[in-house]
C-alpha positions in Angstrom: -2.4 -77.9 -76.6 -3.6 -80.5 -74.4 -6.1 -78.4 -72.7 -7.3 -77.3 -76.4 -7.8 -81.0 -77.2 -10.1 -81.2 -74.5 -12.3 -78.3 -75.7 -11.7 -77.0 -72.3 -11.2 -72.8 -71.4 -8.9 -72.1 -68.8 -11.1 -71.6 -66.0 -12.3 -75.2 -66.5 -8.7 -76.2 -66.1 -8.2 -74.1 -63.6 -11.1 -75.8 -61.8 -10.0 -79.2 -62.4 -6.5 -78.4 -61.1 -7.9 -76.9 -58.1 -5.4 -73.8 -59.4 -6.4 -69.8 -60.1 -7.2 -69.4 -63.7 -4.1 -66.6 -63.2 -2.0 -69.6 -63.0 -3.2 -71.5 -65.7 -1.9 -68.5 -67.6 1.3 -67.8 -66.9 1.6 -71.6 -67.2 0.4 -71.2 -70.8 2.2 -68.2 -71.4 5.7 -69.7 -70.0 6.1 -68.1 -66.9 7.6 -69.6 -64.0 4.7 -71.7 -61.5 6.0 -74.0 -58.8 6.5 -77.5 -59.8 3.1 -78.5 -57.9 1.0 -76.5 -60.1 2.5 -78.4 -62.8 1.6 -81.7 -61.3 -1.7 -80.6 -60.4 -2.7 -79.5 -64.3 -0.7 -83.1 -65.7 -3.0 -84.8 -63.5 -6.0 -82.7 -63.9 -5.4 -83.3 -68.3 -4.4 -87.0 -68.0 -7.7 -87.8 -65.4 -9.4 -86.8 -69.0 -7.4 -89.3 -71.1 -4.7 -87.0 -72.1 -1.1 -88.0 -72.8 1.6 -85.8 -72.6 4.6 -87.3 -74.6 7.5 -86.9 -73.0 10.3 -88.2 -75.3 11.1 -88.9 -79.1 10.5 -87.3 -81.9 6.9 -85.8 -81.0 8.2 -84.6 -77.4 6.0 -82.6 -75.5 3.6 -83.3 -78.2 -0.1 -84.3 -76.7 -2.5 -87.5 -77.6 -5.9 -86.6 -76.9 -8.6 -88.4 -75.3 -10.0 -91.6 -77.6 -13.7 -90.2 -77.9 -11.5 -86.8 -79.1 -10.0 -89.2 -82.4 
């Protein structure tokens, strides 16, 4: 979702994550990825203004960037 907001494919995720596009993937497709790939896509999302909500009622919801509102 969050890389959808964005408008972004997966290789440009991939890119911005520093990651294989392979491993954005099975990422997105709920495979297991080592906790530092997960770390590197959050970052790569929330450099681009993304939240992640991580509690509450919307959990694991996303906010996108302002400009994206």
């Amino acid at each position: 979702m969050a890389r959808t907001a964005l408008g972004w494919s997966r290789s440009e995720l991939a890119e911005a994550a520093n990651v294989a596009e392979r491993t954005v993937s099975r990422f997105e497709d709920d495979e297991t990825v080592a906790s530092e790939t997960v770390k590197a896509l959050r970052a790569a999302l929330e450099r681009e203004g993304v939240d992640l909500i991580e509690s509450g009622t919307y959990r694991g919801g996303v906010v996108p960037p302002m400009e994206g509102r």
